[in-house]
Backbone as CSV, one residue per row, in Angstrom:
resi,resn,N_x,N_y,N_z,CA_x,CA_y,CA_z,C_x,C_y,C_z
1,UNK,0.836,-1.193,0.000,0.000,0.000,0.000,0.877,1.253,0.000
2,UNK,0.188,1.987,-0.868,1.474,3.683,-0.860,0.882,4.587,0.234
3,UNK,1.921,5.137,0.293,1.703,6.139,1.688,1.615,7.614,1.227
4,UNK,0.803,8.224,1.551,0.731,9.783,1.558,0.856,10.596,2.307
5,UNK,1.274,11.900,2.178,1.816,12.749,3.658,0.725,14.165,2.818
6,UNK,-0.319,14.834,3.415,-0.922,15.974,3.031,-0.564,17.067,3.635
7,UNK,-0.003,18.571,4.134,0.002,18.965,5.128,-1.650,20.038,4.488
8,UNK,-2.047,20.564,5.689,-2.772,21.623,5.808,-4.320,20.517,5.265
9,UNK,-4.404,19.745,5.552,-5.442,18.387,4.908,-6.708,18.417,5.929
10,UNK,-6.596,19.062,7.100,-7.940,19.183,7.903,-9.191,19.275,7.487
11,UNK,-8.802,20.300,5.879,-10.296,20.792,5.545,-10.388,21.250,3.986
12,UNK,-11.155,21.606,3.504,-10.922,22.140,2.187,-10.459,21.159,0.694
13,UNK,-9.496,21.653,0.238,-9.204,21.024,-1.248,-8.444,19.468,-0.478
14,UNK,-7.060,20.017,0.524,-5.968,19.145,1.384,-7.663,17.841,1.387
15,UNK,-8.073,17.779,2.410,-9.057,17.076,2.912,-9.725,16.268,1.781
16,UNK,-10.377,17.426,0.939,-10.910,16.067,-0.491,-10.068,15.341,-1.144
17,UNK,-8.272,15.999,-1.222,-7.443,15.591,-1.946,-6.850,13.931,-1.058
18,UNK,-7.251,14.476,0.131,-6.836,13.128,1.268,-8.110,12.004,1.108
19,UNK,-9.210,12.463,0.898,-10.516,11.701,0.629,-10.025,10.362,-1.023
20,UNK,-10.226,11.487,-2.035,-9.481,10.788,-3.285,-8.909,9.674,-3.268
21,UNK,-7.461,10.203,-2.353,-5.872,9.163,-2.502,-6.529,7.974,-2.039
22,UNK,-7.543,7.714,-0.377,-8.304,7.020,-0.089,-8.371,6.190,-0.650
23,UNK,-9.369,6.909,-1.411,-10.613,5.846,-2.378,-9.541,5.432,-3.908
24,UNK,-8.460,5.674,-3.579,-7.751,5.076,-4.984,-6.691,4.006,-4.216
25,UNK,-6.300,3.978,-2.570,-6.115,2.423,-2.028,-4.793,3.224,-1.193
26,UNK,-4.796,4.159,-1.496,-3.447,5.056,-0.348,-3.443,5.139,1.144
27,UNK,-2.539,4.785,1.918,-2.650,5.702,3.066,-2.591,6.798,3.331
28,UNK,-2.955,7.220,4.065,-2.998,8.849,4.276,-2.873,8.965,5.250
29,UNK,-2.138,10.138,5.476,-1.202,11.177,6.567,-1.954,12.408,6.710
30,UNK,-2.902,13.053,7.706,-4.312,14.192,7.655,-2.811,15.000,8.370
31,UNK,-2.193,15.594,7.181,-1.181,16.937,7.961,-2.568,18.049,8.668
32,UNK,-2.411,18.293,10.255,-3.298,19.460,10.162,-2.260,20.183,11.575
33,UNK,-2.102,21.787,11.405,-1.509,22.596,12.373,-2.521,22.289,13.813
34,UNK,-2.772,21.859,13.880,-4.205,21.801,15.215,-4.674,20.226,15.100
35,UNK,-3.814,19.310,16.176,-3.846,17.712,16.032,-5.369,17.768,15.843
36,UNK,-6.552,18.403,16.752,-6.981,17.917,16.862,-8.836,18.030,15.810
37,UNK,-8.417,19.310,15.276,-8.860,19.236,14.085,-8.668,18.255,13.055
38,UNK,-7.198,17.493,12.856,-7.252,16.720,12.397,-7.136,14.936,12.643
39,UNK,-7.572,15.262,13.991,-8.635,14.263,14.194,-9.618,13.958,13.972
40,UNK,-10.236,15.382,13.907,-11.705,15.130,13.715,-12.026,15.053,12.096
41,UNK,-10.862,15.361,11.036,-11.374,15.237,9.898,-10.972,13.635,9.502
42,UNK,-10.090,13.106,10.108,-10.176,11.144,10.260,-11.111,11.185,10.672
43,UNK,-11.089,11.068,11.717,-12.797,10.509,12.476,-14.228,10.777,11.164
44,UNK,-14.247,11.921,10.460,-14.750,11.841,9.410,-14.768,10.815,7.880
45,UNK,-13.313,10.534,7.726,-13.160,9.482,6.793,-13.403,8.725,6.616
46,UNK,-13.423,7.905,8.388,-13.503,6.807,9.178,-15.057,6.637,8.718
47,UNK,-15.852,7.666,9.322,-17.455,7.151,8.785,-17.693,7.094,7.288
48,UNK,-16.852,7.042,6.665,-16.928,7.118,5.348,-16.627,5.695,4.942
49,UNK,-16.285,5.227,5.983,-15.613,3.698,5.351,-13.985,3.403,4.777
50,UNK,-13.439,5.104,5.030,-12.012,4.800,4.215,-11.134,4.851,5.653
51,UNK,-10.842,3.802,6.188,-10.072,3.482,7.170,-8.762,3.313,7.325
52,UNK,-7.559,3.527,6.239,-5.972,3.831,5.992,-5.947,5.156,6.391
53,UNK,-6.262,5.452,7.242,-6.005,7.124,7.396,-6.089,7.559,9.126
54,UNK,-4.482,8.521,9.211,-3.939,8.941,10.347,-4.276,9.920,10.155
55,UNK,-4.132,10.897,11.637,-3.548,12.416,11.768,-2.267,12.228,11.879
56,UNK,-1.513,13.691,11.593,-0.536,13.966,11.892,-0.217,15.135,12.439
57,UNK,0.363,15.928,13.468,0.688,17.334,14.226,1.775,17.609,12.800
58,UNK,1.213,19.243,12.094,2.596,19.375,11.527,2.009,20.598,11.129
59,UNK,2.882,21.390,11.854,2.951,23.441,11.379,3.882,23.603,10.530
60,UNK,3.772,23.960,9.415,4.692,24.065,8.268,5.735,25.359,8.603
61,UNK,5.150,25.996,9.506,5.495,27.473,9.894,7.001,27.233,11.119
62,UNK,6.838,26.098,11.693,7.580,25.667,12.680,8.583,25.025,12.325
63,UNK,9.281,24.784,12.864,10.664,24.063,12.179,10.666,23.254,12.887
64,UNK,10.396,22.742,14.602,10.603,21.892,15.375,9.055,21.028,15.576
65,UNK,7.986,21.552,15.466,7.048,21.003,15.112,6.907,20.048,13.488
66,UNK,7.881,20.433,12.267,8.131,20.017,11.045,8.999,18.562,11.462
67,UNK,9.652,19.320,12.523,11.200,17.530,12.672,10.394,16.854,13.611
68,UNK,9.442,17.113,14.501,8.908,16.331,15.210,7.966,15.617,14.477
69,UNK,7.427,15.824,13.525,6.348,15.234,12.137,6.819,14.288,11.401
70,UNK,8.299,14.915,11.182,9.463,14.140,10.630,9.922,12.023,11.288
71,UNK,9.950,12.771,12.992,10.362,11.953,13.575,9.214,10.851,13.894
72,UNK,8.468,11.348,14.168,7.429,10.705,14.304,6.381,9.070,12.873
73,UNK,6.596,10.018,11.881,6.520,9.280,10.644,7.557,8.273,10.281
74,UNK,9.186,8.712,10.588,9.847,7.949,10.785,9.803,6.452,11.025
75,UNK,9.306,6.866,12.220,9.061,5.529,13.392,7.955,4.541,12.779
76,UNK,7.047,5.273,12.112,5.532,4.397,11.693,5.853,3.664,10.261
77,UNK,6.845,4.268,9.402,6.817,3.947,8.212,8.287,4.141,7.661
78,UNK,8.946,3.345,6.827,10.080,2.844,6.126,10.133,3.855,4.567
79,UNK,8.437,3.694,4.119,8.372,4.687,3.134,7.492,5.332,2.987
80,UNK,8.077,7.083,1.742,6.632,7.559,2.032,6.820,8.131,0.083
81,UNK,5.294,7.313,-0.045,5.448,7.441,-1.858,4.937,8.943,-2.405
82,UNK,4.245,9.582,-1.518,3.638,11.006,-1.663,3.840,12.063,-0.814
83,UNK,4.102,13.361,-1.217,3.967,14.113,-0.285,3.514,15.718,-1.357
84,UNK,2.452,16.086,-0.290,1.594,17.002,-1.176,2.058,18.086,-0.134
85,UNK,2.368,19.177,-1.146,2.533,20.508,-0.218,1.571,21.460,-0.208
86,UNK,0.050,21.486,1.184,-1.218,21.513,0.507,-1.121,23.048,1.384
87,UNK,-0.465,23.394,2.146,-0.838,24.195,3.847,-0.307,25.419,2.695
88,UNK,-1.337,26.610,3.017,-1.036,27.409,2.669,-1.764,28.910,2.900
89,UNK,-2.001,30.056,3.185,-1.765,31.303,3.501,-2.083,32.574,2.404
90,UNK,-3.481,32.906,2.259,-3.260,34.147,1.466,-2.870,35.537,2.091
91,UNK,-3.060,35.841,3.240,-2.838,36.992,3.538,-3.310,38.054,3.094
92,UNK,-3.444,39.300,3.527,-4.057,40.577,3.123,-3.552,40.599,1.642
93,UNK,-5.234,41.423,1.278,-4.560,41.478,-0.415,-4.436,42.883,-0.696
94,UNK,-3.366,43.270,-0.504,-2.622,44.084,-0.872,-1.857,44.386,-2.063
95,UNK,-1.656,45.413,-2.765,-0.784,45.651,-4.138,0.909,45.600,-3.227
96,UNK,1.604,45.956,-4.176,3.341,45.673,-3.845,3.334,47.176,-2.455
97,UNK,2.947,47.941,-3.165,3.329,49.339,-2.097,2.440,49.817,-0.725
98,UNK,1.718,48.451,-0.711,0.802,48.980,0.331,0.466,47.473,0.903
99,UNK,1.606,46.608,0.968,2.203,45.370,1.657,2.974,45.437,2.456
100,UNK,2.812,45.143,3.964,4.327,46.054,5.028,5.111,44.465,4.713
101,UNK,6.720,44.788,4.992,7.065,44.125,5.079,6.852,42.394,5.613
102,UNK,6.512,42.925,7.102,5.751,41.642,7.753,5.181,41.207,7.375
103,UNK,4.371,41.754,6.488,2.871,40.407,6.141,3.675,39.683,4.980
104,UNK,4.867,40.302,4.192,5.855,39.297,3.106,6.043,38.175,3.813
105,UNK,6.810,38.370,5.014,7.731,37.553,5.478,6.824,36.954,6.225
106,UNK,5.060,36.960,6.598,4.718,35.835,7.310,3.951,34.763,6.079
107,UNK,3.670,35.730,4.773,3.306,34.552,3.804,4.126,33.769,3.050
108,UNK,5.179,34.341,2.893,6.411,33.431,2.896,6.938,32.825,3.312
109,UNK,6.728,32.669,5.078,7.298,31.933,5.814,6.167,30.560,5.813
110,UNK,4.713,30.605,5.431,3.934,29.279,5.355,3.918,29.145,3.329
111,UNK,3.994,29.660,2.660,3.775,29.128,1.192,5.170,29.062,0.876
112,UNK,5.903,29.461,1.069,7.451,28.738,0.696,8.466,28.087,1.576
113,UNK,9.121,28.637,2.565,9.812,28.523,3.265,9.313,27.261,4.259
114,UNK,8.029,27.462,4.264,7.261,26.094,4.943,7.228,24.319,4.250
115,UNK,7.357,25.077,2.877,7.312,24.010,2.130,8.732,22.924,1.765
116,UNK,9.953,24.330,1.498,11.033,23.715,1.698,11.328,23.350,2.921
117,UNK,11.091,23.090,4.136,11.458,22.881,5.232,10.448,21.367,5.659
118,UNK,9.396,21.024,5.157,8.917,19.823,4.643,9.336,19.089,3.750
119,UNK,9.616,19.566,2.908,10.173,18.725,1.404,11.603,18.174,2.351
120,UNK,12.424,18.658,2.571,13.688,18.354,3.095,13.317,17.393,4.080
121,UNK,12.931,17.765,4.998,12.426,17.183,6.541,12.183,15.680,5.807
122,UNK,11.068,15.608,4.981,11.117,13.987,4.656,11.512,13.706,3.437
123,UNK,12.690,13.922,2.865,13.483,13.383,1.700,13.374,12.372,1.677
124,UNK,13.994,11.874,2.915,14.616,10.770,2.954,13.613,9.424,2.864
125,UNK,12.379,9.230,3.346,11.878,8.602,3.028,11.412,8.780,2.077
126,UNK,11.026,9.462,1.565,10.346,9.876,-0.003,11.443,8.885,-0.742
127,UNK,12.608,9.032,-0.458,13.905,8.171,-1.552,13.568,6.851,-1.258
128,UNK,12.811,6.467,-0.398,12.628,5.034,-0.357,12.036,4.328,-1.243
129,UNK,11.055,5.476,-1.829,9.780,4.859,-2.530,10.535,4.749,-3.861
130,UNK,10.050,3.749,-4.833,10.441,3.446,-5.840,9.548,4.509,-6.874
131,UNK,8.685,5.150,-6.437,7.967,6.318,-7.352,7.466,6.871,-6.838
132,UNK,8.572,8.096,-6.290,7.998,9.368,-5.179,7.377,10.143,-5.764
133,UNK,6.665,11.002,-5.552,5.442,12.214,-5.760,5.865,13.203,-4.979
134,UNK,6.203,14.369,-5.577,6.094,15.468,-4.736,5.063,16.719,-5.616
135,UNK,4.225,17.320,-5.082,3.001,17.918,-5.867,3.064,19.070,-4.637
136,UNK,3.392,20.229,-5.324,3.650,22.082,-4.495,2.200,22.433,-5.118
137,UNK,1.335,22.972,-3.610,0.072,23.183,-4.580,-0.182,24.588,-4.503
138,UNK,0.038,25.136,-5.919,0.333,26.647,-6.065,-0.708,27.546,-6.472
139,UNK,-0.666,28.420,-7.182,-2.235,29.166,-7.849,-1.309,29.813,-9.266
140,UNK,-2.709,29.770,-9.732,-2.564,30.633,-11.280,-1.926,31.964,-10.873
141,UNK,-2.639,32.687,-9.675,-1.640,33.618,-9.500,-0.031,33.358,-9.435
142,UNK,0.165,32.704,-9.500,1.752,32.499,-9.386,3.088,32.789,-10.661
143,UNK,2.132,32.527,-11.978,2.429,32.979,-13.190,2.746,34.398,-13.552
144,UNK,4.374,34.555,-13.440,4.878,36.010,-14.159,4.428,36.566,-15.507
145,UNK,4.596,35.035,-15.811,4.305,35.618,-17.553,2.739,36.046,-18.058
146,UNK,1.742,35.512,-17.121,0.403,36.108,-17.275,0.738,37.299,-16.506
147,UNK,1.112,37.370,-15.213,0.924,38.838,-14.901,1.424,40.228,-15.310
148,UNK,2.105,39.764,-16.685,2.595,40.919,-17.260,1.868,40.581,-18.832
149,UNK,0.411,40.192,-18.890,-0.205,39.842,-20.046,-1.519,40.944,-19.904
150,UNK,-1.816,41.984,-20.135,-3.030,42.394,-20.188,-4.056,42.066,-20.170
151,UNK,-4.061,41.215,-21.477,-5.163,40.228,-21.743,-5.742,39.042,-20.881
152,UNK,-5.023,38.572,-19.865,-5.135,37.692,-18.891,-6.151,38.316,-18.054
153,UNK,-7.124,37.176,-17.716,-8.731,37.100,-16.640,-8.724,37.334,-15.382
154,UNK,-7.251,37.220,-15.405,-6.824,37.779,-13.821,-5.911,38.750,-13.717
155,UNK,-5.700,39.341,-14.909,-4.109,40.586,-14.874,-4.531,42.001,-13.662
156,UNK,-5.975,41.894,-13.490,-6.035,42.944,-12.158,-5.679,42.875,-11.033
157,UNK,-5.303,41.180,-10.563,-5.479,40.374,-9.260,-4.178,40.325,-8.978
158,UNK,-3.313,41.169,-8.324,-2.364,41.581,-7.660,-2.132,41.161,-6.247
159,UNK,-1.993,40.827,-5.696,-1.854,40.525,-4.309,-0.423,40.567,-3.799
160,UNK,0.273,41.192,-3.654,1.597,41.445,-3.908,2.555,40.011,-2.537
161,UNK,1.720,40.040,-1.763,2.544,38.604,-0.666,2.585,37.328,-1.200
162,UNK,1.420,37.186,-1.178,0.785,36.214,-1.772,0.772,35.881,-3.447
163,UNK,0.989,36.547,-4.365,1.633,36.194,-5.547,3.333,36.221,-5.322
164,UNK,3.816,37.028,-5.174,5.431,36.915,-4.914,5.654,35.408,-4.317
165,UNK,4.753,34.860,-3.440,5.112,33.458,-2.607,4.755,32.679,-3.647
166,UNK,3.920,32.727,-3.755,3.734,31.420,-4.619,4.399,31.241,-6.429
167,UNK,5.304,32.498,-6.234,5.761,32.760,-7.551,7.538,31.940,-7.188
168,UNK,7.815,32.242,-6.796,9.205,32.095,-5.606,9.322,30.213,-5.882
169,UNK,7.606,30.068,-5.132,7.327,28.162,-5.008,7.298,28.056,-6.351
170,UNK,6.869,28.355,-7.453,6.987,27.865,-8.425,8.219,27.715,-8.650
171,UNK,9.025,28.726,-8.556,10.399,28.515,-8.950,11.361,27.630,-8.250
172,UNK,10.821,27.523,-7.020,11.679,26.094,-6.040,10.929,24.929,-6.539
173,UNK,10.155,24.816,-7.180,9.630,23.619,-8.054,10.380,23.230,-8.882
174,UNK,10.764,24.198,-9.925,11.634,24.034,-11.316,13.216,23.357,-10.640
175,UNK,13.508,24.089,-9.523,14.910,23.643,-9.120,14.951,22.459,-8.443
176,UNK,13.866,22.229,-7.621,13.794,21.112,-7.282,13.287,20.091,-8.215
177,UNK,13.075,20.259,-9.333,12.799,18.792,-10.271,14.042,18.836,-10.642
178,UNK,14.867,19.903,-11.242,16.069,19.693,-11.842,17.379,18.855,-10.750
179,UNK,17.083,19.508,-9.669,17.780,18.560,-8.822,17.463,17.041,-8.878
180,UNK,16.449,16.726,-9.139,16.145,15.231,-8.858,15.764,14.436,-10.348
181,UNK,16.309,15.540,-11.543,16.356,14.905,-12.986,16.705,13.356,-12.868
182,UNK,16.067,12.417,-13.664,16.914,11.414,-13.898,16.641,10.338,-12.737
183,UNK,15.771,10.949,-11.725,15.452,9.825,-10.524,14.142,9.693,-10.757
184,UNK,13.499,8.633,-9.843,12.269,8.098,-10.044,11.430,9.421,-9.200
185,UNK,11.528,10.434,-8.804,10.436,11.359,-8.812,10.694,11.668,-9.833
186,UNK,8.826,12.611,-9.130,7.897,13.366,-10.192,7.988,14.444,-9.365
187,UNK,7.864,15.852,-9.664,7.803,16.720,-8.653,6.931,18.235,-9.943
188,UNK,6.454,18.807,-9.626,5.571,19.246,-10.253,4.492,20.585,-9.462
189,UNK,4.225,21.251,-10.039,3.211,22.270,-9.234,2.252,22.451,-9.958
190,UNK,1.093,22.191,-8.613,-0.585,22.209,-9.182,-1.348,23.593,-8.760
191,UNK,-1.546,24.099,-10.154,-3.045,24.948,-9.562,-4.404,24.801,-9.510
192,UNK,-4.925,24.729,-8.466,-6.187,23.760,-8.219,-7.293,24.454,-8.598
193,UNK,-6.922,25.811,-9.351,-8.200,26.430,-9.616,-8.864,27.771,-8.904
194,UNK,-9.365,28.597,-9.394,-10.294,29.553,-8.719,-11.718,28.513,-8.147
195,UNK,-11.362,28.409,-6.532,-11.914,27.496,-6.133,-12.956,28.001,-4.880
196,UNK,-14.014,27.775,-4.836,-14.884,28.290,-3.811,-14.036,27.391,-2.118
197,UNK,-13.623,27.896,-1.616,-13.307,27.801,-0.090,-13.407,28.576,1.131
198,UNK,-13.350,28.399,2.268,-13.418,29.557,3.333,-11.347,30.127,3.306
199,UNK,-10.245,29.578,2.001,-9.318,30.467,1.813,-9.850,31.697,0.673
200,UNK,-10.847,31.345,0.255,-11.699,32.575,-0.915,-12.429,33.643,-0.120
201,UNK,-13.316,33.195,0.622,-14.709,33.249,1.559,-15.805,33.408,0.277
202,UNK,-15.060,31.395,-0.005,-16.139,30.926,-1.284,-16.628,31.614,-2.047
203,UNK,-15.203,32.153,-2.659,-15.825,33.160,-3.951,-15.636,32.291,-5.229
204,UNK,-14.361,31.370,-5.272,-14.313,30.987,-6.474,-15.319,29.946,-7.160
205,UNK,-15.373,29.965,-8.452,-16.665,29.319,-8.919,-16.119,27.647,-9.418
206,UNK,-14.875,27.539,-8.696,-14.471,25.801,-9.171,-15.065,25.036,-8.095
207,UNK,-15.036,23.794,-7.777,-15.311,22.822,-7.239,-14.594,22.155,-6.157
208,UNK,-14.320,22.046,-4.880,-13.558,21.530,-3.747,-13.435,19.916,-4.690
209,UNK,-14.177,18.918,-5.145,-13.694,17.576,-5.409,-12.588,18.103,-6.790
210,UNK,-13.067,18.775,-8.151,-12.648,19.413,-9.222,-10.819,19.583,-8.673
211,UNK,-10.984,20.690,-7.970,-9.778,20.951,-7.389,-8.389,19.863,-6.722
212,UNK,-9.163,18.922,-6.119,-8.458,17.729,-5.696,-8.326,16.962,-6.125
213,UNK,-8.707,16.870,-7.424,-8.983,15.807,-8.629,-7.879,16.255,-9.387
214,UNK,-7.354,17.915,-9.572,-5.983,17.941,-9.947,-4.726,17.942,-9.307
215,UNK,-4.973,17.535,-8.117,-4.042,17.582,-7.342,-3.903,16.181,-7.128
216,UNK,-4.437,15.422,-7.066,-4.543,13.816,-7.048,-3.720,13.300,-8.154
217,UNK,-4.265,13.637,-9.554,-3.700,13.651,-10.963,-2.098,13.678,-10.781
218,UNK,-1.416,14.663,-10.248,-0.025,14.813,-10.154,0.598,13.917,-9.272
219,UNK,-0.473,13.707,-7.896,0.216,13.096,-7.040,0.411,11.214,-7.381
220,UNK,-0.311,10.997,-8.916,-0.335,9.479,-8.825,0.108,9.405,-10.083
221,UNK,0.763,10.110,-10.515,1.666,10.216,-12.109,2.116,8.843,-12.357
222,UNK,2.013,8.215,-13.477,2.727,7.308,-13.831,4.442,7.473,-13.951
223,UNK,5.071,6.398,-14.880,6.407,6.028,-14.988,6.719,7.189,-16.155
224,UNK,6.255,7.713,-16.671,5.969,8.108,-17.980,5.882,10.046,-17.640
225,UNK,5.359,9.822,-16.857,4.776,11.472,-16.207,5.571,12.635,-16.571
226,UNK,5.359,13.817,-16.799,6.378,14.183,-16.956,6.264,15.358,-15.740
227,UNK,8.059,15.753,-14.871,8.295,16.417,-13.816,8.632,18.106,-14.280
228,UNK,8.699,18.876,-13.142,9.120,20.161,-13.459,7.739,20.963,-14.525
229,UNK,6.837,20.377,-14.223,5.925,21.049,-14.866,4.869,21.964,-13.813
230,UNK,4.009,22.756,-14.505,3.316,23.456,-13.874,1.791,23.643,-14.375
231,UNK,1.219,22.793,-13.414,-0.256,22.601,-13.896,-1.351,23.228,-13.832
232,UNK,-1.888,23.733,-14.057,-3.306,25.049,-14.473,-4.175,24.688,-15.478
233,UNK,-5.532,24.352,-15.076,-6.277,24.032,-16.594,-7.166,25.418,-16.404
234,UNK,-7.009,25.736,-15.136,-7.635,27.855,-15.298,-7.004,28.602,-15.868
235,UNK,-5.249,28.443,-16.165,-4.574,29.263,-16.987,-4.733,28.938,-18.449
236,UNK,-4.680,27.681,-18.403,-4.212,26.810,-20.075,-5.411,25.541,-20.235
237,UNK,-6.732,26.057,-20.366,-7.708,24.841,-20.454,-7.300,23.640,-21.674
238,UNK,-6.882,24.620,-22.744,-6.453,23.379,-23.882,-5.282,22.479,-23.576
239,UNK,-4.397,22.783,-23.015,-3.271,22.175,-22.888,-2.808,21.563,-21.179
240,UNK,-3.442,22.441,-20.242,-3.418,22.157,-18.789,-1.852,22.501,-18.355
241,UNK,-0.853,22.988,-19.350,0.072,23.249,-18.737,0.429,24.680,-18.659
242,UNK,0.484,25.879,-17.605,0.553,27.181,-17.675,1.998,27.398,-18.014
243,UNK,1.820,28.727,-18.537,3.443,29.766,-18.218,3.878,29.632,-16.975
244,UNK,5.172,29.817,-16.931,6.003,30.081,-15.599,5.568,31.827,-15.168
């Protein structure tokens, strides 16, 4: 049976995307900052009938709460075939000049800096698996090359923390596939869509299953798959693969 690690999985896209892996024969790892929220979203699964499924304590924001997640998984499991980087942070939406510093450095510290500090934290089992998954789950906002496109459906939607972060993760995506060219990962970044959630306050008009259905997609790539890509079917409906 393959193993999955979700962080930020308590609720939302993380949660359906943990529902999915489920129902396709995975274990699952309910990453949630608040154990006991994500208890209660197992305890939910559980009545669902999909019974491979833990919590796990893990603040992406923390570094000693991250090695204690680390250590802990360790102990339970030899390998881990997935790991979705789901936990993530919009922050005030602000343009570039009317963003204080702080609010950079606290959405950066959970959409990037959180993520590399997970990705690392469990390398090592990830190398166990004979076909690791690593899936950064990013947004269309994250695309430079649309945001300097006029013509783009979103070229008004500025958010200056919160695009800079997830622009940054895209780019620790690209380096991190190139680092791991030539090995049995896949590593890849998903945008799940303009998606109705309480991270919107359910504005977007996509779908919570829709959304986890592309994030699932990456996380169960075949032999064949291809890595270092960047997935958007809101940016690029014909093709599903966006601009950087």
């Amino acid at each position: 049976m393959k193993t999955a690690l979700i962080t930020g999985a308590n609720k939302s896209i993380g949660f359906e995307t943990a529902r999915q892996l489920l129902q396709q024969g995975y274990y699952v790892y309910v990453g949630s900052r608040d154990i006991k929220k994500g208890e209660e979203a197992v305890s939910q699964l559980k009545l669902e009938g999909l019974n491979n499924v833990a919590p796990i304590e893990i603040d992406v924001d923390n570094l000693e709460s991250v090695q204690a997640a680390g250590t802990l998984l360790t102990k339970k499991i030899k390998v881990l075939d997935v790991l979705i980087n789901n936990a993530g942070i919009s922050g005030p939406m602000h343009p570039a000049l009317e963003t204080d510093i702080n609010i950079f450095r606290q959405v950066f510290e959970t959409n990037f800096f959180g993520v590399i500090t997970v990705t690392q934290t469990f390398m090592d089992l990830l190398k166990q698996s004979a076909a690791p998954r690593i899936v950064n789950v990013t947004s269309g906002l994250g695309s430079l090359t649309l945001h300097n496109d006029p013509t783009w459906k979103y070229y008004g939607v500025k958010p200056a923390g919160y695009v800079s972060s997830k622009a940054a993760l895209n780019a620790y995506t690209i380096l991190l596939a190139n680092n791991l060219l030539n090995t049995p990962f896949k590593v890849n970044a998903v945008d799940p869509g303009y998606t109705a959630t309480d991270f919107n306050h359910h504005s977007g008009p996509g779908t919570v299953p829709d959304a986890a259905t592309r994030v699932v997609k990456a996380a169960t790539l075949g032999q064949d798959g291809p890595t270092g890509q960047f997935f958007s079917d809101d940016n690029a409906p014909d093709t599903g693969i966006s601009p950087w």
